[in-house]
C-alpha positions as CSV (number, residue, x, y, z in Angstrom):
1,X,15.9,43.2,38.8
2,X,15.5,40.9,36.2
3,X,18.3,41.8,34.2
4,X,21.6,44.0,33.5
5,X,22.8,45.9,30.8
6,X,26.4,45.8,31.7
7,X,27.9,49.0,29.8
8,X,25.9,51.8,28.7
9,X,26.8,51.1,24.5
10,X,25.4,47.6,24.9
11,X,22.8,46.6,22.5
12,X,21.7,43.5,24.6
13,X,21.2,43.0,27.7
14,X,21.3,39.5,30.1
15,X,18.7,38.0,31.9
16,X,19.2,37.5,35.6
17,X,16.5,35.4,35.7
18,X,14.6,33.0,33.1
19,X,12.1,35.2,31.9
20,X,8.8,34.5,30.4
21,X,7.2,35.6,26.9
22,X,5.9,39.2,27.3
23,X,8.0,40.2,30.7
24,X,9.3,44.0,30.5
25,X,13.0,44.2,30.4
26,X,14.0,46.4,33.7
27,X,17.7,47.1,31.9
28,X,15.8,49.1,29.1
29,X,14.9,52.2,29.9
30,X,11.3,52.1,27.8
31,X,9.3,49.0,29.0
32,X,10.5,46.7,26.4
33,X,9.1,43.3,26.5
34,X,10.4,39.9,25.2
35,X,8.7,38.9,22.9
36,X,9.9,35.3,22.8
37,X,11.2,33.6,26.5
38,X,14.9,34.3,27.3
39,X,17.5,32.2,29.8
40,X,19.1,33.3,32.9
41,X,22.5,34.7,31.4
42,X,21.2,34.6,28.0
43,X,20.8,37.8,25.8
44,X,17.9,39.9,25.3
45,X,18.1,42.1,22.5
46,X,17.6,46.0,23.6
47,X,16.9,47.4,19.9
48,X,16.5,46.4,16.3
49,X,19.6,45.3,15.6
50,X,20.5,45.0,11.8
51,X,21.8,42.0,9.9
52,X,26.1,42.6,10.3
53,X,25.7,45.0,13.0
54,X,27.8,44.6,15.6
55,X,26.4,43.0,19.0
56,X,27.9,45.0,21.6
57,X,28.2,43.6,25.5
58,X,31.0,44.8,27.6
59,X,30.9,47.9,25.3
60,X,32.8,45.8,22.9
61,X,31.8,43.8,20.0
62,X,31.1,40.5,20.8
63,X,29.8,39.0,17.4
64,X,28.0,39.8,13.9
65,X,24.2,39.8,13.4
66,X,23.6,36.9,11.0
67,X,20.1,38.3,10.7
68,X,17.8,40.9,11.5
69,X,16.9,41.3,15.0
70,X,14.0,42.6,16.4
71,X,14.1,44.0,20.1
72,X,13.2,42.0,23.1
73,X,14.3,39.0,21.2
74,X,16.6,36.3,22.3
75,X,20.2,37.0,20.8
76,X,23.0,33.3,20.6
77,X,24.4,31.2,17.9
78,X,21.0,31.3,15.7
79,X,21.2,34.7,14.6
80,X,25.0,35.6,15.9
81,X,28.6,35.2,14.5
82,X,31.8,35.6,15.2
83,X,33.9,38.7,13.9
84,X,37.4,37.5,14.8
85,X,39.9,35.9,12.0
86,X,43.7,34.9,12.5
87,X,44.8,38.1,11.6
88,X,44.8,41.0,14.4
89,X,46.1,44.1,15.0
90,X,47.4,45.6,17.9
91,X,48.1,49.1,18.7
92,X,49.6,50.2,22.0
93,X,47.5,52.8,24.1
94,X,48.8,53.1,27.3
95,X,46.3,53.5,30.1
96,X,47.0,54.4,34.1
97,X,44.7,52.4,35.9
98,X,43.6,53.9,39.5
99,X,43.4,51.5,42.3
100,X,42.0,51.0,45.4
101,X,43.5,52.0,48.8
102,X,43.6,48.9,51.0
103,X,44.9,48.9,54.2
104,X,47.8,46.2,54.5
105,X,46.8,43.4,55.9
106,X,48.0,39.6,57.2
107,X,47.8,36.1,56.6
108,X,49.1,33.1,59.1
109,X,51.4,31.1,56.8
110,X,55.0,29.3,56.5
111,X,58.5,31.1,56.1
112,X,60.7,29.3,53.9
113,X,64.3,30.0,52.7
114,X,65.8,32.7,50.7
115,X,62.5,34.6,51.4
116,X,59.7,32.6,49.9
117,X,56.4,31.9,52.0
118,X,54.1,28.8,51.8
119,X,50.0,28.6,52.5
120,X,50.4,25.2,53.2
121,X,52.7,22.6,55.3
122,X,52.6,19.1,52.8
123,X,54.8,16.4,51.6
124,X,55.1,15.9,48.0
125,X,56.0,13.0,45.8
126,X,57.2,14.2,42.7
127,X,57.6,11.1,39.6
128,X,60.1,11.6,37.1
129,X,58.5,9.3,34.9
130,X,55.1,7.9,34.6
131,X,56.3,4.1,34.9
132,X,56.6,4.8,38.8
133,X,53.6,6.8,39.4
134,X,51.9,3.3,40.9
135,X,54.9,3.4,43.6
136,X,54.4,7.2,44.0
137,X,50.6,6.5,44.9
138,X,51.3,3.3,47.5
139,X,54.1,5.5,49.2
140,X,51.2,8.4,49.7
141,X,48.6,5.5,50.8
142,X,50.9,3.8,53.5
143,X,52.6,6.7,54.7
144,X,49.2,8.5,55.9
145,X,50.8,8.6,59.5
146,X,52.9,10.9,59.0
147,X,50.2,13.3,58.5
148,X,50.0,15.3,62.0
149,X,51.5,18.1,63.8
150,X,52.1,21.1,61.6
151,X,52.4,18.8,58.3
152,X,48.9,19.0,56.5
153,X,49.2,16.7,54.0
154,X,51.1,13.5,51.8
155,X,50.3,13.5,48.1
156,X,51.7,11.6,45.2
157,X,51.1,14.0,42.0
158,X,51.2,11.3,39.3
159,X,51.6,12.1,35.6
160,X,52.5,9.7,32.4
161,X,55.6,11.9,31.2
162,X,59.5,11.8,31.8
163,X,60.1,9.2,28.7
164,X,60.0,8.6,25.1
165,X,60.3,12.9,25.0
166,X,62.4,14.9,22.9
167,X,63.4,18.6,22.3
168,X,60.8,21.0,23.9
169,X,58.5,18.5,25.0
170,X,60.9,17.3,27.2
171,X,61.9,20.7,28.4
172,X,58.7,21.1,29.0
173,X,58.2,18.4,31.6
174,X,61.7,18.4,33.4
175,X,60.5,22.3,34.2
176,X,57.0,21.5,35.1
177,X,58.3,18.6,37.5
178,X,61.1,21.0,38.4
179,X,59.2,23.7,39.8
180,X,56.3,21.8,41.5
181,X,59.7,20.3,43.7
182,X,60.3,24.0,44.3
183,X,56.8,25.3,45.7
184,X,56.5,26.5,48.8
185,X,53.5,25.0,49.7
186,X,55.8,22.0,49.7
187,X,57.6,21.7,53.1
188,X,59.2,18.3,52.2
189,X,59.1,16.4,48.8
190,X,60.3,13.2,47.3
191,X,61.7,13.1,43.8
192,X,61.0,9.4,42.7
193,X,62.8,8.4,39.4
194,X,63.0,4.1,37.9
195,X,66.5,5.0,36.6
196,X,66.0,3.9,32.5
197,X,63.7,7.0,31.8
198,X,65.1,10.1,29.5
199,X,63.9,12.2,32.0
200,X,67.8,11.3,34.5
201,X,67.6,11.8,37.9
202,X,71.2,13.8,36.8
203,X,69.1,16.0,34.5
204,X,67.0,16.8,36.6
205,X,69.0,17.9,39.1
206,X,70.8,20.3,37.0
207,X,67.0,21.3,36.5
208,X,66.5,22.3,40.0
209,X,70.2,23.8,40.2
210,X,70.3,23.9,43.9
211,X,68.0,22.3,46.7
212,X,67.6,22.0,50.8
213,X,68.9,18.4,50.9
214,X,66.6,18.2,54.3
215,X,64.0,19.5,52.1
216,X,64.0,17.1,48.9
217,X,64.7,13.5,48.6
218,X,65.5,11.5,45.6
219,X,65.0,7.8,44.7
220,X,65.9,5.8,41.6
221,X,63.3,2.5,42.0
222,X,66.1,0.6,40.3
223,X,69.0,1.1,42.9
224,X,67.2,-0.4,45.5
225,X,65.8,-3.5,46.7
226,X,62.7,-2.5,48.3
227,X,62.0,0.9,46.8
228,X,59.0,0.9,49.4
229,X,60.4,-0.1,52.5
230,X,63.8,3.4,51.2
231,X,60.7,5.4,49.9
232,X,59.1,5.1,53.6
233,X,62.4,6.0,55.2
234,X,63.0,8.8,53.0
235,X,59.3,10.2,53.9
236,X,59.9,9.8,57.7
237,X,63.4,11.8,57.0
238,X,60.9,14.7,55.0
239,X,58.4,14.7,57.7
240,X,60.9,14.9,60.2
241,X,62.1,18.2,58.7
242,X,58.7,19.7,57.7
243,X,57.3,19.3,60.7
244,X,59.7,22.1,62.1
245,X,57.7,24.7,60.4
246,X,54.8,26.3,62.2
247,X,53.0,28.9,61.0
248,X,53.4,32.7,61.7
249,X,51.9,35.9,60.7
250,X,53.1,37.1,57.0
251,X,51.8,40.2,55.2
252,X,49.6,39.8,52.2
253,X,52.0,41.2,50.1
254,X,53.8,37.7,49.8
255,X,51.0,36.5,48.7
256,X,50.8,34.8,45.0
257,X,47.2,34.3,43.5
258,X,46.3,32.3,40.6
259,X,43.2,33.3,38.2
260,X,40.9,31.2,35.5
261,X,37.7,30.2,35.1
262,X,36.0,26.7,33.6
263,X,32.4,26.0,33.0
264,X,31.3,29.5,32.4
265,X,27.9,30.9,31.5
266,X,26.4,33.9,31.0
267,X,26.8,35.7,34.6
268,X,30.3,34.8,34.6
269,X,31.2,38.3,33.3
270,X,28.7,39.9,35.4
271,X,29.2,38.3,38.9
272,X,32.3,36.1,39.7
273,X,35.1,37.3,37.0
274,X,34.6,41.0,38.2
275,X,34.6,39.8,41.5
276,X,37.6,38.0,40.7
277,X,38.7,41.1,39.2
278,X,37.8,43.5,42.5
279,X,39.7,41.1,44.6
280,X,42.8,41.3,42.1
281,X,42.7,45.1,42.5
282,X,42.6,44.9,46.0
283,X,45.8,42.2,47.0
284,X,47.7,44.3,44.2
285,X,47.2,47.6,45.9
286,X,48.6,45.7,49.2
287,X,51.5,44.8,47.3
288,X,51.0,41.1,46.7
289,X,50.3,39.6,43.2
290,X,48.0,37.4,40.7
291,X,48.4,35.8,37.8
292,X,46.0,35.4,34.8
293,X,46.2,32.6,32.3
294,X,44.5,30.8,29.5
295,X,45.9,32.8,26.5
296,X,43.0,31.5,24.0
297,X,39.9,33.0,26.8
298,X,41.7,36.3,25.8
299,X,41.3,36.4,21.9
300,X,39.0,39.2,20.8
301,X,39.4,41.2,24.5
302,X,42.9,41.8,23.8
303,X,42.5,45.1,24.0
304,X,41.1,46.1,27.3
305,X,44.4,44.0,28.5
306,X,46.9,45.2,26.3
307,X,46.9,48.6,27.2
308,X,47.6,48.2,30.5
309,X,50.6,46.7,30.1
310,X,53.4,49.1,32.6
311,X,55.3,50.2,29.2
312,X,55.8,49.1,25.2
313,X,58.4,46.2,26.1
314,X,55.5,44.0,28.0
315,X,52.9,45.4,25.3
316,X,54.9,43.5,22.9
317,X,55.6,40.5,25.0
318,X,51.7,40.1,25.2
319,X,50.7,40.4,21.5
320,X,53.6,38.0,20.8
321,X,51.9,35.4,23.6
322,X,48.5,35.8,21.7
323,X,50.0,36.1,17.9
324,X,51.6,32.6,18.9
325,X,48.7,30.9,20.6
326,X,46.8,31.6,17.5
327,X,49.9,30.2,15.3
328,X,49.3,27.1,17.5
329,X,46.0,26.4,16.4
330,X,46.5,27.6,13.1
331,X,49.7,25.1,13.0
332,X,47.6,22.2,13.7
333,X,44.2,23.1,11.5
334,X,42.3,24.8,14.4
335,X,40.3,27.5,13.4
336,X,41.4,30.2,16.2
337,X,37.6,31.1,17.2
338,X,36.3,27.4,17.4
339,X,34.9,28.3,20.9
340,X,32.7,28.3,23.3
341,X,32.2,24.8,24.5
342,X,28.5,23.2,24.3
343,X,28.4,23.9,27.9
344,X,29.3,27.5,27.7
345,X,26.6,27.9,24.7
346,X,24.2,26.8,27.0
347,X,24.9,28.8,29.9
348,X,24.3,31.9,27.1
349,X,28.0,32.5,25.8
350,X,27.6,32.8,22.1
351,X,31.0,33.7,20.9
352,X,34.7,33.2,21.6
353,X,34.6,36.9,21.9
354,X,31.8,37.0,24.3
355,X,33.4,34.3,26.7
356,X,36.6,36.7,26.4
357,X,35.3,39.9,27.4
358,X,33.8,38.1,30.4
359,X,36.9,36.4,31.3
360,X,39.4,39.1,31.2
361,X,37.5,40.6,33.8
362,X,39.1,38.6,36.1
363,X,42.1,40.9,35.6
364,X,40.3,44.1,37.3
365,X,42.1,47.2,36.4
366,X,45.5,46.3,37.6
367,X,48.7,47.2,35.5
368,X,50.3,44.7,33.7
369,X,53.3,44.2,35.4
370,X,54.9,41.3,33.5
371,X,54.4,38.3,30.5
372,X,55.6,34.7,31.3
373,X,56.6,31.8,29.8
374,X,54.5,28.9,30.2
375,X,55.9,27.4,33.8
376,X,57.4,30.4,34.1
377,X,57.8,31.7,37.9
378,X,56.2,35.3,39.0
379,X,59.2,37.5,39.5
380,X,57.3,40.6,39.5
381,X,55.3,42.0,41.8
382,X,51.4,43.0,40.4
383,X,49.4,41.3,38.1
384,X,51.5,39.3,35.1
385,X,49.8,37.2,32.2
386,X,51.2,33.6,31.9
387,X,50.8,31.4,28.6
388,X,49.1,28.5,29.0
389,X,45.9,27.4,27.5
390,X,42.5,27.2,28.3
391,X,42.1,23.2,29.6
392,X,41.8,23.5,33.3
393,X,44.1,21.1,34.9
394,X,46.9,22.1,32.5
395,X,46.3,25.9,33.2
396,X,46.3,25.0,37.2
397,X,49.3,23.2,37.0
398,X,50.7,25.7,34.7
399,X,49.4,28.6,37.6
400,X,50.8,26.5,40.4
401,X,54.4,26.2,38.7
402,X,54.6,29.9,38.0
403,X,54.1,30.3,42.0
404,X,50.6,30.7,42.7
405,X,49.9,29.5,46.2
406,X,45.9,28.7,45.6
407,X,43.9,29.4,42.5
408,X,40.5,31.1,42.2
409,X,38.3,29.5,40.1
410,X,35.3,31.0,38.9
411,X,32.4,28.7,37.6
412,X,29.1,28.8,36.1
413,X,28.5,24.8,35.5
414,X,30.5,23.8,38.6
415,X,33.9,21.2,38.7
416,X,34.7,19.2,41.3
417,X,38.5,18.9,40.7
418,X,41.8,20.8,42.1
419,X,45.1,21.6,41.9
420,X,48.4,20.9,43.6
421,X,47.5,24.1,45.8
422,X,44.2,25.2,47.3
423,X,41.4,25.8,44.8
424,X,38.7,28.1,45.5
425,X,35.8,27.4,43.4
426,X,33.8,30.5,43.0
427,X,30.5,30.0,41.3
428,X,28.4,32.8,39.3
429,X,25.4,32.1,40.3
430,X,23.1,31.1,43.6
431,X,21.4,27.7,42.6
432,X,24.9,26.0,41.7
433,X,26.0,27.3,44.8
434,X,23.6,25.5,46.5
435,X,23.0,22.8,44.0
436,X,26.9,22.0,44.7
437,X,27.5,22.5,48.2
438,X,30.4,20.3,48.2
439,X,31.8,21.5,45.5
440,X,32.1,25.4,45.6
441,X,33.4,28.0,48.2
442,X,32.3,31.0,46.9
443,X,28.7,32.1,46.0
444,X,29.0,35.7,43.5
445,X,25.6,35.0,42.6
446,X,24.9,37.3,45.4
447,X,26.1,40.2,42.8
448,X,23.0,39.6,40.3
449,X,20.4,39.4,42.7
450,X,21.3,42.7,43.8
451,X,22.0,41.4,47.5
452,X,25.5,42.7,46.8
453,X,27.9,45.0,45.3
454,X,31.0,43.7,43.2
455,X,33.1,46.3,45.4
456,X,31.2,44.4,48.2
457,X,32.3,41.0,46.6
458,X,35.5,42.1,46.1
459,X,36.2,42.9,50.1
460,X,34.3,39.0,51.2
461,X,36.6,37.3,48.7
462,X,39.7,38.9,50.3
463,X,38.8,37.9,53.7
464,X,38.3,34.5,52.3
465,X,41.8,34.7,50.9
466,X,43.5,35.4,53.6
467,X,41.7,32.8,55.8
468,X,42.4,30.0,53.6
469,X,46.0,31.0,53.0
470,X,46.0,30.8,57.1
471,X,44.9,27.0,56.9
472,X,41.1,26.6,56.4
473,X,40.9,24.5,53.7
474,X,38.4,24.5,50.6
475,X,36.0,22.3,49.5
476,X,38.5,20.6,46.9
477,X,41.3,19.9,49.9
478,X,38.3,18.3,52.2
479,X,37.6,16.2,49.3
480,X,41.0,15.1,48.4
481,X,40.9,15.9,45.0
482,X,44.6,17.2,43.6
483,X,45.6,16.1,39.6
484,X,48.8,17.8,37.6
485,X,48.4,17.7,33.6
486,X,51.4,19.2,31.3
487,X,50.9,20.7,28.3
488,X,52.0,19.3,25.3
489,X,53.4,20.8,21.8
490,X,53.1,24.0,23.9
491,X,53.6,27.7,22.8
492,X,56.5,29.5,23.5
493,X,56.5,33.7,23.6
């Protein structure tokens, strides 16, 4: 198999493989050669295609023919377009999408109060403001002994925010700060504030509205004399507490799971995001929940969302979250459908629509269950969209203070880096996989070299799910790599 024509109304087809001049096409059904060489996850075309014809992958349009197009030629940004604008149109068709039955199953986490559960047992340090975040990061270094027993970790999530903000940008922060204190993955954290900042240790208290005082700490740098030798103490207090918690067994149901991709290529549609997507299908069925970001990755595949939203209200909610993402750039002099990056065109994306319809896939065939704010927590049970955008450690942060307690993270290119919660890197293809050992968890590549089903994909991924959610930790956590980023001048539904 050297390649895959992924819905029967395609016009093109991607190569599996790099394939040679002259090689017959096994996803055409009449021994069509290339007749120029083509790159794994790169296009082949499957017929003449005229100039402004439609390229169709996915069974959707994913571009314009700038030119004519002969069959078994290579089809990307020399003889391809884009056919989006700023102006869309959305009409609501409600579909019923079938799941699969799953039998229930169980996960070895943390219990926490008023009925939240945590994958993880770790102290946090939480800054208020940027001018501290050098304190933060010396109170994580020298406090590493407090790293045993049940608690799993002591990290300092530093960030240059909490001053010289106003209006929503401020908002912004104080609830992005706010709910990382909040996260269950969290079993002890220390709010550190220098006391001058506009981000007040008062405000941001009214933020958090209530809190465990065994459970969170707080610590203006300017009320004390040795803010390392009370930051210490404070720590030993947290670890103290957090170290009560063991872990128990917790149906998957609880479970929250986080969804986006970064460095994509051409199998990214084809192998992890449907993967993604299987896996999605299957913790919904069991009752548990996943949330799917990155609000620009959806333009031009709104559609096969949108109409599986659970009923006209959350249809509406969507189309406003895209309508105002595309304001956003518009509002700044963006051109909506500036995208792919250079790295995605030369994995064999060619269009913001093609990157789209490969994304979405990550979303299986769930119902749409809910629309959040940016930051927003997931009240709902089932799969919800969250506004955020498409920048990686922005969208994980943005995943990780809605409630997602570790993120999947599908890759074509490979990335080393991670979020506050456990990152599963999930790569679409077998050489990065074993290019980047240390870097990925998850090999999909399996899918195109026909060593295994997505359905088959879909059933591994869950059982690494639920064995990192019971403590074995990814590739990201051995490495030590956790950053936050906030979004700025962000979009409101």
């Amino acid at each position: 198999m050297n390649s895959i024509r992924i819905h029967p109304l395609d016009n093109v087809a991607v190569a599996l493989r790099d394939l040679e001049k002259g090689e017959i096409i096994d996803a055409s059904e009449d021994g069509l050669k290339t007749i120029e060489a083509i790159g794994r996850g790169h296009k082949v075309a499957l017929n003449d295609i005229a100039e402004g014809s439609s390229i169709v992958k996915y069974g959707n349009c994913i571009g314009i023919a700038t030119d004519e197009i002969k069959s078994g030629s290579f089809v990307h940004v020399h003889n391809v377009k884009t056919s989006l604008s700023e102006n869309s149109k959305f009409e609501y068709k409600p579909e019923i999408p079938l799941l699969p039955k799953v039998a229930n199953r169980t996960f070895m986490g943390y219990r926490r109060a008023k009925g939240k559960v945590g994958i993880r047992n770790e102290i946090w340090i939480i800054p208020t403001v940027g001018c501290v975040n050098r304190i933060a990061e010396k109170l994580a270094r020298d406090n590493q002994n407090l790293v045993k027993g049940s608690i799993e970790g002591l990290y300092a999530y530093t960030h240059p925010y909490g001053c010289s903000q106003m209006g929503d940008d401020h908002e912004t922060t104080k609830r992005v700060l706010a709910a990382l204190v909040k996260h269950p993955n969290a079993g002890g954290v220390l709010v550190l504030s220098l006391g001058c900042e506009n981000l007040t240790s008062e405000q941001f208290k009214e933020e958090l509205r209530e809190w465990n005082g065994e459970r969170v700490k707080f610590l203006t740098c300017q009320d004390c004399e040795d803010e390392i030798e009370e930051g210490s103490k404070l720590l030993k207090e947290l670890a103290d507490y957090a170290g009560q918690s063991k872990r128990e067994e917790i149906d998957a149901c609880e479970l929250i799971v986080g969804m986006k991709c970064g460095g994509s290529d051409g199998l990214s549609g084809i192998t992890a995001n449907p993967t993604v997507g299987r896996f999605s299908d299957r913790l919904i069925s069991m009752g548990g929940s996943t949330v799917l970001t990155e609000v620009p990755e959806m333009f031009g595949a709104e559609s096969i969302l949108f109409n599986r939203c659970k009923d006209s209200a959350t249809f509406h909610k969507a189309v406003c979250m895209v309508e105002n993402f595309k304001k956003y750039f518009v509002d700044h002099g963006q051109v909506v459908y500036e995208n792919p990056s250079p790295g995605n065109k030369a994995g064999g994306i060619t269009t913001l629509e093609d990157k789209s319809c490969g994304c979405v896939q990550k979303g299986g065939s769930a119902q749409i269950s809910d629309v959040l704010e940016y930051a927003e927590p997931v009240k709902i049970k089932g799969l919800s969209l969250l506004s955020g955008p498409g920048n990686d450690m922005v969208s994980t942060t943005d995943l990780t203070a809605a409630g997602a307690h570790l993120i999947l993270f599908t890759t074509g290119r490979g990335t080393p880096f991670g979020a506050p919660v456990p990152t599963v890197k999930i790569s679409t293809n077998t050489a990065l996989y074993e290019k980047k050992g240390n870097w990925i968890d998850f090999n999909a590549g399996k899918v195109a070299e026909g060593k295994e089903s997505l359905d088959e994909a879909g059933d591994r991924l869950l059982d690494y799910v639920l064995d990192v959610a019971s403590g074995q930790k990814t590739r990201q956590e051995d490495a030590g790599y956790r950053e936050i980023s906030i979004f700025k001048d962000g979009v409101t539904l």
